[in-house]
C-alpha positions as a Markdown table, in Angstrom:
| # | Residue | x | y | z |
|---|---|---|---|---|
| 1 | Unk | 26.4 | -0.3 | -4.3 |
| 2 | Unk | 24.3 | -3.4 | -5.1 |
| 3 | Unk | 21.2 | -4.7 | -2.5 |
| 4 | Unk | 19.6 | -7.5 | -3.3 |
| 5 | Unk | 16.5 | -8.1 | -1.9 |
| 6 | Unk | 15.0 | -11.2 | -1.8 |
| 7 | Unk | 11.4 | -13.0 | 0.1 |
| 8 | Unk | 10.1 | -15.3 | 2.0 |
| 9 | Unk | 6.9 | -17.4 | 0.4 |
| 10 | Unk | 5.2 | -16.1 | 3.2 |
| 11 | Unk | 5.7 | -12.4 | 1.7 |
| 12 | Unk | 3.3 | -11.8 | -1.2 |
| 13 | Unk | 4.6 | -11.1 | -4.2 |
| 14 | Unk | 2.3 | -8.2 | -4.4 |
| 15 | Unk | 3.6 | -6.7 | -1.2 |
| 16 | Unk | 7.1 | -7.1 | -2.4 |
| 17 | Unk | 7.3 | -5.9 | -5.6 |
| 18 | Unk | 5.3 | -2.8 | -4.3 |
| 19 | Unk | 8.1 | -2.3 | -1.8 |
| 20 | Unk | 11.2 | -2.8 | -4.6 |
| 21 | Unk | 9.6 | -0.1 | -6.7 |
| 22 | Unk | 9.1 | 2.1 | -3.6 |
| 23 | Unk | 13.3 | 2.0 | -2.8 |
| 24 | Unk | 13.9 | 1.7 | -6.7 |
| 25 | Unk | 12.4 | 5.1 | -7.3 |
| 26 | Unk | 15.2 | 7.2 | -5.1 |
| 27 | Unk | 18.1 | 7.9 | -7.5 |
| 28 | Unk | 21.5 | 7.4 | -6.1 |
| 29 | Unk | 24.6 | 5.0 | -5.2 |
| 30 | Unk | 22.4 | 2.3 | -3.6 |
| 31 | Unk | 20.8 | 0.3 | -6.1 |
| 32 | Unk | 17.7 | -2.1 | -5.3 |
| 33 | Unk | 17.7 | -5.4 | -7.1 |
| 34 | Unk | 14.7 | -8.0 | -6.9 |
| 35 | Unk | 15.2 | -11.6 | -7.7 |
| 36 | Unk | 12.6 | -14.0 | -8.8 |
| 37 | Unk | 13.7 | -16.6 | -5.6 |
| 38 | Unk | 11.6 | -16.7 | -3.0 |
| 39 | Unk | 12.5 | -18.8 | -0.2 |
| 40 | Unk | 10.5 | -21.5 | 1.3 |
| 41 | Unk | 12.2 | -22.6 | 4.9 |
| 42 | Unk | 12.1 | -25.7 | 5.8 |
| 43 | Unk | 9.8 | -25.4 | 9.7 |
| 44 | Unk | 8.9 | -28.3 | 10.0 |
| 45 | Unk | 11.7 | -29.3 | 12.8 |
| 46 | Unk | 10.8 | -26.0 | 14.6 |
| 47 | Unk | 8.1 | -26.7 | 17.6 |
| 48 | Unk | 5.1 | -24.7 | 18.1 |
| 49 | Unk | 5.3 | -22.1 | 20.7 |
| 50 | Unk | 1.4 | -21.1 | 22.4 |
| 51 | Unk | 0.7 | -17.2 | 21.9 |
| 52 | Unk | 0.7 | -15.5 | 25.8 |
| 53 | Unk | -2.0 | -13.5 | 26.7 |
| 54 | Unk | -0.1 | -12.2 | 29.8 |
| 55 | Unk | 0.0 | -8.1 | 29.5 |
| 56 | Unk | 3.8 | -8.6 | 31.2 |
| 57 | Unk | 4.7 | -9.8 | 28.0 |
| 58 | Unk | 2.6 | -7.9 | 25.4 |
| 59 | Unk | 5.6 | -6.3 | 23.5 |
| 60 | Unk | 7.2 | -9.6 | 23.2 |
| 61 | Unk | 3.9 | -12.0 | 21.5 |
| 62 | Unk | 2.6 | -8.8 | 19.6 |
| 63 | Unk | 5.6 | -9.3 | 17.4 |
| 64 | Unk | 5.5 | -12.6 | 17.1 |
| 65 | Unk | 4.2 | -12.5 | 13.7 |
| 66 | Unk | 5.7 | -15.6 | 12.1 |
| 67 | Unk | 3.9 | -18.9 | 10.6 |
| 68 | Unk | 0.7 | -18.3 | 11.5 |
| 69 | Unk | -2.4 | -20.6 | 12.2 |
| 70 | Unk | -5.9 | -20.9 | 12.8 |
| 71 | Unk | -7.6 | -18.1 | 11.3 |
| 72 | Unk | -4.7 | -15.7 | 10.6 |
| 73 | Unk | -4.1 | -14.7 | 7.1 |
| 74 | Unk | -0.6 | -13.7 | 5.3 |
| 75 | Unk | -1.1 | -12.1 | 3.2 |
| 76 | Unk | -3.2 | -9.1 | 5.4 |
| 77 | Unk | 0.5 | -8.7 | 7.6 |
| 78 | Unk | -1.9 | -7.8 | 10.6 |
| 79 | Unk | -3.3 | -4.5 | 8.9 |
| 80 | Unk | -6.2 | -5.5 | 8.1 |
| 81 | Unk | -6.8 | -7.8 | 11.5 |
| 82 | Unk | -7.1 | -5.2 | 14.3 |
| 83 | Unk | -5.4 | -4.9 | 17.6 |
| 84 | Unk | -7.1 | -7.9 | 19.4 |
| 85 | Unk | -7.1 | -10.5 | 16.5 |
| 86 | Unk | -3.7 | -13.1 | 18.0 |
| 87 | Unk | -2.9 | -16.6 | 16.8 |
| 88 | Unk | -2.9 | -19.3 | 18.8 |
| 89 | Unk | 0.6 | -20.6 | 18.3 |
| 90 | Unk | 3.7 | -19.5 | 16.5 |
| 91 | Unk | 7.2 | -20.9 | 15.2 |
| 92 | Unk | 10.1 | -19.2 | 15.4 |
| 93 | Unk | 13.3 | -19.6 | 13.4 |
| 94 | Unk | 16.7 | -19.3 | 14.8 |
| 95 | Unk | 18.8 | -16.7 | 13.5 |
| 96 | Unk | 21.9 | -19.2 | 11.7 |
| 97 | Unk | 19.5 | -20.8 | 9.8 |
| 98 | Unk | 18.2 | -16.6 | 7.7 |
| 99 | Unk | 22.2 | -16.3 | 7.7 |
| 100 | Unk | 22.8 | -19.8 | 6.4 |
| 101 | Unk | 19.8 | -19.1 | 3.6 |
| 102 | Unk | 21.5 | -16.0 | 2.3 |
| 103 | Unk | 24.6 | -17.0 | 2.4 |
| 104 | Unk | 23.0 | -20.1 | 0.0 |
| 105 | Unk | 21.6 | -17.2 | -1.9 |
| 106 | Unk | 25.3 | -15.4 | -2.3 |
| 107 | Unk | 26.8 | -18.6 | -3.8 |
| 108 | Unk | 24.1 | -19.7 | -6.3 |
| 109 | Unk | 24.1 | -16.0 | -7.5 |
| 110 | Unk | 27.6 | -15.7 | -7.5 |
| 111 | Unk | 27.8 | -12.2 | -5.6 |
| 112 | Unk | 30.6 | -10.4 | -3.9 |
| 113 | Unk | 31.8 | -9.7 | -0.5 |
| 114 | Unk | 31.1 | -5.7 | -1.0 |
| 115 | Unk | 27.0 | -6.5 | -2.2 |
| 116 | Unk | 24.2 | -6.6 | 0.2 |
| 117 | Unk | 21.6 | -9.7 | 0.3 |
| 118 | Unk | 18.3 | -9.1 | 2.2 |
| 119 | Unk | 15.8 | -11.4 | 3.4 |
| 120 | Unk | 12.0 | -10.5 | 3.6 |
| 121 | Unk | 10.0 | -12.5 | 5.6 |
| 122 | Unk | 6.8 | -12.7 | 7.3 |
| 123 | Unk | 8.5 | -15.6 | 9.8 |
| 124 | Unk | 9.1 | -14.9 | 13.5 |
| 125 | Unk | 13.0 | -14.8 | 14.5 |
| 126 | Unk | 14.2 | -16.4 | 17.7 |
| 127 | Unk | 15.3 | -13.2 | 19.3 |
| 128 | Unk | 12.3 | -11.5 | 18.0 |
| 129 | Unk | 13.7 | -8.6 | 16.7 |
| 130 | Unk | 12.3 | -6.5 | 13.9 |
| 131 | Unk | 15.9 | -7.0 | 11.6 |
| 132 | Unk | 19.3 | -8.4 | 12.2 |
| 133 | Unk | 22.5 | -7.9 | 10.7 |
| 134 | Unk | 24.9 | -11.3 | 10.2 |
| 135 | Unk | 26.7 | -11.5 | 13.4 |
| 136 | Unk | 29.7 | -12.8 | 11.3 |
| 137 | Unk | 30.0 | -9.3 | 9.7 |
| 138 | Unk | 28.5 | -10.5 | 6.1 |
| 139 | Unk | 26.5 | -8.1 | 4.5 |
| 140 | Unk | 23.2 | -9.7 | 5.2 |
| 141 | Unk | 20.4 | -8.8 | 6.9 |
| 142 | Unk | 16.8 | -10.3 | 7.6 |
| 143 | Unk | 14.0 | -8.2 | 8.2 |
| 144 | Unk | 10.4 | -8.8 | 9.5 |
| 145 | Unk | 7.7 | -7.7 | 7.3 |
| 146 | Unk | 5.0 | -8.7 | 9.4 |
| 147 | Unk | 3.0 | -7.6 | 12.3 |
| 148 | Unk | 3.6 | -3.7 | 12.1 |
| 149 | Unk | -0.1 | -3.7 | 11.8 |
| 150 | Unk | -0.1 | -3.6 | 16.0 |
| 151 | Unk | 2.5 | -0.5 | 15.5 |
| 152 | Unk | 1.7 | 1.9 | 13.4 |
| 153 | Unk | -1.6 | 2.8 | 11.3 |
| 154 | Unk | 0.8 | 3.1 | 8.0 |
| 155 | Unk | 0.9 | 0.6 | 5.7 |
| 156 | Unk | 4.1 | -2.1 | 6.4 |
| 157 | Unk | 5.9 | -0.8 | 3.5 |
| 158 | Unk | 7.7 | 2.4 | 4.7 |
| 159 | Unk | 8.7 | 0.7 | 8.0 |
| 160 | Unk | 10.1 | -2.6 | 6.1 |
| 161 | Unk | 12.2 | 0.1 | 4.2 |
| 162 | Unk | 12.9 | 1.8 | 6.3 |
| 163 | Unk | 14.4 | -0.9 | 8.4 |
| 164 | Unk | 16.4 | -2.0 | 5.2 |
| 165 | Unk | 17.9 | 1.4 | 4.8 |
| 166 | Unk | 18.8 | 1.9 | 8.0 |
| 167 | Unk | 20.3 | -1.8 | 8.2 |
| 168 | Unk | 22.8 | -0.8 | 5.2 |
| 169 | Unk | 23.9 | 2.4 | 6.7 |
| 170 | Unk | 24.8 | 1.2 | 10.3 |
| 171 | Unk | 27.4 | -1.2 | 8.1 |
| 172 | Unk | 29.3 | 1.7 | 7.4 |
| 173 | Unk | 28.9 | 3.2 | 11.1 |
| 174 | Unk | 31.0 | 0.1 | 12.3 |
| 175 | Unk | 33.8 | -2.4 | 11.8 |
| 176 | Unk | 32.2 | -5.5 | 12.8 |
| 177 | Unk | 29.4 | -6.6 | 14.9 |
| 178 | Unk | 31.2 | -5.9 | 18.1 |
| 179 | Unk | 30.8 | -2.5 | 17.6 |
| 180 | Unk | 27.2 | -2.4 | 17.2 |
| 181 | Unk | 27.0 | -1.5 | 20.7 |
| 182 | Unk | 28.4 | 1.5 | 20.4 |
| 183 | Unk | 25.5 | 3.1 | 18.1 |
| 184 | Unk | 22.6 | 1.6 | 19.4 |
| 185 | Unk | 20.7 | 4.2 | 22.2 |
| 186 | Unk | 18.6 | 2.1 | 24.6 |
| 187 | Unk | 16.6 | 5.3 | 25.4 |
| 188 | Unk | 15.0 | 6.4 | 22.3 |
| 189 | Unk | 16.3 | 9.7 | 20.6 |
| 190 | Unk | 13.9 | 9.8 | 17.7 |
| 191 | Unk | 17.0 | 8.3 | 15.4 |
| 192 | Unk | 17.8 | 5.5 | 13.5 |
| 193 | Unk | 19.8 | 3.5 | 15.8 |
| 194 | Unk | 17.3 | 3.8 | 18.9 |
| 195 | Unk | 17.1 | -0.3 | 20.0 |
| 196 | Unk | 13.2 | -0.3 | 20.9 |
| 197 | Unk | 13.4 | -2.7 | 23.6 |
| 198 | Unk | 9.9 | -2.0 | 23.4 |
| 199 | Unk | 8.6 | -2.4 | 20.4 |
| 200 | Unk | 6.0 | 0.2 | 20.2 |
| 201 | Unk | 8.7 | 3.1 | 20.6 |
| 202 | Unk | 9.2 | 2.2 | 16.9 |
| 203 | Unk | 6.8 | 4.7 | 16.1 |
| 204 | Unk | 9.1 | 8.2 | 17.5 |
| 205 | Unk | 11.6 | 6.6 | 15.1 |
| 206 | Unk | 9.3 | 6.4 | 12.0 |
| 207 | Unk | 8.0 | 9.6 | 12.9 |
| 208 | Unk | 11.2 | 11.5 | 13.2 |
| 209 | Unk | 13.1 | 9.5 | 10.5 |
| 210 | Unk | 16.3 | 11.1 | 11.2 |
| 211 | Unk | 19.6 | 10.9 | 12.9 |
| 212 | Unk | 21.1 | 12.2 | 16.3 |
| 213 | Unk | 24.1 | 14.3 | 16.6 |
| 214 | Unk | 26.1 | 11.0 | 17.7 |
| 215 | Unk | 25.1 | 9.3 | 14.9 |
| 216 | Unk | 26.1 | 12.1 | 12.5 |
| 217 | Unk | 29.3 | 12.6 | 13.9 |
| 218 | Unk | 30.2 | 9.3 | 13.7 |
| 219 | Unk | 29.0 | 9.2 | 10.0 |
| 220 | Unk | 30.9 | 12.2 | 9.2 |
| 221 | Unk | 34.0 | 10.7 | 11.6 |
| 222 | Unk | 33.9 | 7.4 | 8.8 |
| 223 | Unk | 33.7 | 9.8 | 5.8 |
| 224 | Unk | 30.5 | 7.8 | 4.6 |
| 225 | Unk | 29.9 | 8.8 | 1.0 |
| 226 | Unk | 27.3 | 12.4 | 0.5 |
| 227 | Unk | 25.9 | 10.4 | -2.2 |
| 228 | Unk | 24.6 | 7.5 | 0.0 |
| 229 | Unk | 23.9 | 9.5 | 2.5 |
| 230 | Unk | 21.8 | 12.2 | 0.3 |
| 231 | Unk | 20.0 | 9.5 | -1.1 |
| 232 | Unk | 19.3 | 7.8 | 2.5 |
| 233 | Unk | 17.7 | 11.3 | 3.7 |
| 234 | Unk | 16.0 | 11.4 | 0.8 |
| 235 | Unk | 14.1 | 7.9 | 1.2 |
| 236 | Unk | 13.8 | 8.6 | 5.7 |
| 237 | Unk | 12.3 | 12.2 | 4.3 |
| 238 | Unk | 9.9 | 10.2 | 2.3 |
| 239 | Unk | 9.3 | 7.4 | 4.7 |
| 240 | Unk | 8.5 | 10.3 | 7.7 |
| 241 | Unk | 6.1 | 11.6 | 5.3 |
| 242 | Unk | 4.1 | 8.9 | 4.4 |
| 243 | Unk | 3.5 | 7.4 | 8.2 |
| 244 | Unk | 2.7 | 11.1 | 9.4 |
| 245 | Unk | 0.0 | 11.6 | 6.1 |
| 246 | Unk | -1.9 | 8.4 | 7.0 |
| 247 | Unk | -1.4 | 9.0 | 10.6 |
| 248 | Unk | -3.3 | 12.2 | 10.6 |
| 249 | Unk | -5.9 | 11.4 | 8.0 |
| 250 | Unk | -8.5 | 10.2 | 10.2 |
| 251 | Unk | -8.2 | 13.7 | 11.8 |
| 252 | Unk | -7.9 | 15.7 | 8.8 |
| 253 | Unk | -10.1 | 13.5 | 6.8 |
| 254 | Unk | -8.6 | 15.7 | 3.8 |
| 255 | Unk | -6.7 | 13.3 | 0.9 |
| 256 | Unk | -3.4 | 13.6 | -0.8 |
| 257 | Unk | -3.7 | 16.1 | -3.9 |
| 258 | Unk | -3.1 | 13.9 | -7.1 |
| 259 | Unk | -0.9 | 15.3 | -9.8 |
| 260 | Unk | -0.5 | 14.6 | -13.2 |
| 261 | Unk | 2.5 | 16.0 | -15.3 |
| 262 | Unk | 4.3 | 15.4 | -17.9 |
| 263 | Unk | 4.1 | 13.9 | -22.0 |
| 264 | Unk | 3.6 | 10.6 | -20.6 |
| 265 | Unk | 1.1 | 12.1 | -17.8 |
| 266 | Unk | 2.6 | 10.6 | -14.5 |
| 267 | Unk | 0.0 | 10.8 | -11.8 |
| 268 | Unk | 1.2 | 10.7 | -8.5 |
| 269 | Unk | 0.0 | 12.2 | -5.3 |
| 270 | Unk | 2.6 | 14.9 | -3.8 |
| 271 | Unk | 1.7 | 15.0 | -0.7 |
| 272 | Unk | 2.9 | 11.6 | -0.1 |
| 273 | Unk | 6.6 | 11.6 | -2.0 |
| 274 | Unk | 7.3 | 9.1 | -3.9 |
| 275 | Unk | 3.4 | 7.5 | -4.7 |
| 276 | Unk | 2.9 | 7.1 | -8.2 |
| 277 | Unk | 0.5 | 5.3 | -10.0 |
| 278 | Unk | 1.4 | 3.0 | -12.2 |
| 279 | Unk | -1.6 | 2.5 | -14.9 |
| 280 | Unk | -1.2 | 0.9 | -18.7 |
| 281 | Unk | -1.5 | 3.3 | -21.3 |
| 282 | Unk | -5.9 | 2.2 | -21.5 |
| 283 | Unk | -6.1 | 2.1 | -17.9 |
| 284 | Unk | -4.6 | 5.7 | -17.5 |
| 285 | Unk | -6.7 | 6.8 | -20.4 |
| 286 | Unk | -9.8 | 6.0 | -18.6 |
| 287 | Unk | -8.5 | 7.2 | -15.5 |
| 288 | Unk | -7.4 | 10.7 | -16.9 |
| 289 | Unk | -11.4 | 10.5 | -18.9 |
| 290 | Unk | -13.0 | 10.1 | -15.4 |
| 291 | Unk | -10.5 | 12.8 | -14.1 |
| 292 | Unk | -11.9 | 15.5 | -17.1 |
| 293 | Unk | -15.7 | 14.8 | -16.0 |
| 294 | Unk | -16.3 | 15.3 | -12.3 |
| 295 | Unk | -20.2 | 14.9 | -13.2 |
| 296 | Unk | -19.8 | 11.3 | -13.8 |
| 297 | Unk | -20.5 | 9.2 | -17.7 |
| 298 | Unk | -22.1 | 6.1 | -17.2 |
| 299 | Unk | -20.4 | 2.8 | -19.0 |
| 300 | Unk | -23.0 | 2.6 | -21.6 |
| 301 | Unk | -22.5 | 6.5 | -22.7 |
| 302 | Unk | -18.9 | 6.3 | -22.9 |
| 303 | Unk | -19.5 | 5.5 | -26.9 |
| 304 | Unk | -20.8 | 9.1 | -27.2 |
| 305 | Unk | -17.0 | 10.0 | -25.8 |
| 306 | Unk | -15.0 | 8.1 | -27.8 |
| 307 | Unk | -13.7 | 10.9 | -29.8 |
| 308 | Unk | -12.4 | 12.4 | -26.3 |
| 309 | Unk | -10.9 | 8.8 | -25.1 |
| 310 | Unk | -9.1 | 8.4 | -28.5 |
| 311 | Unk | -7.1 | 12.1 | -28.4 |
| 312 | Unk | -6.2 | 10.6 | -24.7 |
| 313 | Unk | -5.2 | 7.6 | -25.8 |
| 314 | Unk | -3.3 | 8.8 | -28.7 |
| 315 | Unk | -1.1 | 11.2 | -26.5 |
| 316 | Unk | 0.1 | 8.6 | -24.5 |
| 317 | Unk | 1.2 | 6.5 | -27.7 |
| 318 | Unk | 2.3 | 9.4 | -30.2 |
| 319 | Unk | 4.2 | 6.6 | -32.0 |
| 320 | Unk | 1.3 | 3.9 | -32.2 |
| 321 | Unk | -0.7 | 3.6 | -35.5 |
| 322 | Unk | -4.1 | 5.4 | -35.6 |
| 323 | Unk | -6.0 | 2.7 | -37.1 |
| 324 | Unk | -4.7 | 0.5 | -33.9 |
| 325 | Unk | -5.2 | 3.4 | -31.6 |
| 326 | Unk | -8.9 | 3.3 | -33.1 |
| 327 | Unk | -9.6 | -0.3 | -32.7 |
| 328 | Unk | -8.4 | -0.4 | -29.0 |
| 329 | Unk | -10.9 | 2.7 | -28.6 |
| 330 | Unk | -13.7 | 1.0 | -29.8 |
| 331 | Unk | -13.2 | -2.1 | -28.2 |
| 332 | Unk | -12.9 | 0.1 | -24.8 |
| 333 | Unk | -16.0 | 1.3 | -25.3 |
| 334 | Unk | -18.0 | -1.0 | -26.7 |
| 335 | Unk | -20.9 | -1.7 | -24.7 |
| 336 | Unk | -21.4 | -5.6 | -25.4 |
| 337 | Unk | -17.6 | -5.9 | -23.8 |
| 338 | Unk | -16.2 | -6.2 | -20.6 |
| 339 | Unk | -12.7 | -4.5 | -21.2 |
| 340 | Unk | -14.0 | -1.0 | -19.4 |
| 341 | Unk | -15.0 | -2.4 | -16.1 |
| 342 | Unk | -12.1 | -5.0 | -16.1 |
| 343 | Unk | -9.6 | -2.0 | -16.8 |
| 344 | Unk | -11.4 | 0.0 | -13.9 |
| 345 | Unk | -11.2 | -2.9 | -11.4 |
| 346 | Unk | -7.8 | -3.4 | -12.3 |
| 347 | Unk | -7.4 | 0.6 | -11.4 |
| 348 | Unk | -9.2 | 0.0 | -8.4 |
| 349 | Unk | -7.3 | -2.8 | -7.4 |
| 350 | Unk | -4.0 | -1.1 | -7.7 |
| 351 | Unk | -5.1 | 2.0 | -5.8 |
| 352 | Unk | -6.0 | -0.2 | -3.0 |
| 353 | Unk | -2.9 | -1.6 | -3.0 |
| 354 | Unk | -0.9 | 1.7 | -3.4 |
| 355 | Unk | -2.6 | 3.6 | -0.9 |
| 356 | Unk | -4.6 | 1.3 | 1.3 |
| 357 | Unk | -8.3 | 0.8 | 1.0 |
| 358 | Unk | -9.5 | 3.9 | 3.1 |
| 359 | Unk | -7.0 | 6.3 | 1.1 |
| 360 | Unk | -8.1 | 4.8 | -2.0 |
| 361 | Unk | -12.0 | 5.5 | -1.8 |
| 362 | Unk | -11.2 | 9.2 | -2.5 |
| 363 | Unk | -9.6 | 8.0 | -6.2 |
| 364 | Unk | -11.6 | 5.3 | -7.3 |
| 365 | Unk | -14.0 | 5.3 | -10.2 |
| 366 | Unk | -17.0 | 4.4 | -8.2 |
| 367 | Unk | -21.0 | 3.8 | -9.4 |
| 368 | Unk | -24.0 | 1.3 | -9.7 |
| 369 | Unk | -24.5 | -0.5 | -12.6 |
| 370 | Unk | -26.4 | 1.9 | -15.1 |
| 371 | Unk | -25.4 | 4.9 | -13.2 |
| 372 | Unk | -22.7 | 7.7 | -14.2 |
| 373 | Unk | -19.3 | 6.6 | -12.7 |
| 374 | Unk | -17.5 | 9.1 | -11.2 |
| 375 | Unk | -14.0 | 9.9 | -8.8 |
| 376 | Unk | -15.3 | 11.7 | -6.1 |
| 377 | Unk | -12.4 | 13.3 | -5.2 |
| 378 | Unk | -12.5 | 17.1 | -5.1 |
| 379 | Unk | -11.1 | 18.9 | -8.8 |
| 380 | Unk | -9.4 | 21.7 | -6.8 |
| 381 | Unk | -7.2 | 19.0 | -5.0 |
| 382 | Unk | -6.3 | 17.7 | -9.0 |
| 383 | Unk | -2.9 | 19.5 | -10.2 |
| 384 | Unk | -2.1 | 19.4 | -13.7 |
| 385 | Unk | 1.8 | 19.8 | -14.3 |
């Protein structure tokens, strides 16, 4: 089963590709496919609408995250912004014109009937609804992937897949859009199909990431492939774990372990499934160097290691000649170059992104200039597979 996922220009393409190699990493029937389109709507007929301050009508302008002015920025999606941060005025795009889009998207791309096409955008929908599903019974669906800073203290990607799981599977709970009506629970259960009239009860589905007994029945009632659905539980399981981790560490205050396994030494962080980081082969060996000394080397000492930094780098390119594997060695630790603290910002950068900057100050190589750089994290939370 093919979903193609596609964005808005609004949508970074940072954000996005971190969220198609979040789905892409669950094995199973549904396959995740990116495109290198990203769509750029044409606003310009839309009229501005002013941002209410009225309380009556908080859960309606809080998710009104669309094109943004003034002093909002995109690319933070609200995270970063705070609860009181609003913009002054908004646009909002009718429904027809997302559905019209994809279905411009199905017929330059030549897809079929039976494949999904979902749109990513940060843009504000008339109906202001976190996701839709084509009222004409197409397989497309728009989702909002903006604003859930106001919701939830998780990053935006494990709700944005969340709501694109979630929109698949209710396409095999019904026969058309007239049906919808008869899965959707106006008082939240803690299950998938719980409407939120109120937007904030978003966060009992997150947190439960499951499915009422209705809901199951009627998936068992449709004979819904296992496969699908194993892999679906699979992803909610993951998604339910990740919002409930950074939920509680302000409380616990006690990071994810890190793990590394493996010939090719994968490093990911168990306790949040599926949260791998994905370093280059010089990056990693750095990274896995800084891991091995907890007391800190400075930049300018790692020459005295080089021995230890080539046996890294060697193992993680057994077939790569040794007189290259030497000169990449030597140019890492050189200290008239730059490539060691461009390779450890680079790190940096793609821990922040991973895991959001507060997570990511626990795994960072940190240090003054002319001072031993070190992770702090605690060894003992450091499993080697």
């Amino acid at each position: 089963m093919r979903i193609h996922l596609f964005r808005s220009i609004e949508m970074s393409a940072e954000r996005y590709a971190k969220l198609l190699h979040y789905m892409q990493s669950f094995r199973g029937p549904m396959q995740f496919l990116g495109s290198d389109n990203s769509l750029d709507m044409d606003t310009e007929d839309l009229e501005f609408e002013p941002w209410s301050n009225d309380p009556d009508s908080l859960r309606e302008v809080t998710s009104r995250v669309s094109l943004l002015y003034e002093e909002i920025d995109f690319s933070a999606s609200f995270e970063d912004l705070g609860p009181y941060r609003k913009p002054e005025q908004v646009k909002l795009v009718p429904w027809s014109a997302y559905f019209d889009e994809m279905n411009r998207y199905r017929r330059s791309h030549d897809l079929g009937d039976d494949e999904f096409v979902i749109l990513l955008t940060d843009q504000g929908n008339e109906h202001n609804w976190f996701s839709a599903p084509d009222t004409n019974g197409k397989r497309n669906v728009f989702v909002q992937t903006s604003g859930w800073g106001y919701f939830l203290e998780s990053e935006s990607m494990f709700p944005i897949a969340y709501q694109v799981l979630t929109n698949v599977l209710r396409f095999f709970m019904v026969n058309g859009w007239h049906e919808f009506n008869e899965i959707i629970h106006e008082l939240p259960r803690g299950c998938m199909n719980d409407f939120n009239a109120n937007k904030h009860e978003i966060v009992i589905k997150l947190r439960t990431a499951d499915l009422c007994k209705d809901c199951t029945k009627r998936i068992i009632d449709r004979k819904v492939d296992g496969a699908i659905m194993t892999q679906a539980f699979e992803m909610m399981e993951s998604i339910r774990a990740n919002v409930l981790f950074r939920d509680r560490l302000t409380i616990t205050q006690r990071p994810s372990r890190l793990r590394i396994s493996g010939p090719r030494r994968t490093i990911d962080f168990p306790d949040m499934p599926n949260c791998e980081l994905r370093l280059t082969p010089l990056e990693k060996t750095i990274y896995l160097f800084y891991i091995n000394h907890p007391e800190g080397v400075a930049f300018t000492h790692l020459w005295d290691h080089r021995d230890e930094l080539y046996q890294l780098y060697a193992a993680l390119n057994p077939n790569t000649e040794n007189e290259e594997i030497n000169n990449r060695v030597l140019s890492l630790v050189n200290p008239l170059s730059n490539s060691v603290s461009e390779k450890v910002a680079k790190i940096k950068s793609k821990l922040n992104t991973l895991l959001g900057a507060q997570l990511a100050e626990y795994y960072i190589i940190s240090g003054s200039s002319g001072q031993p750089r070190k992770i702090g994290l605690d060894r003992a939370l450091v499993e080697w597979g």
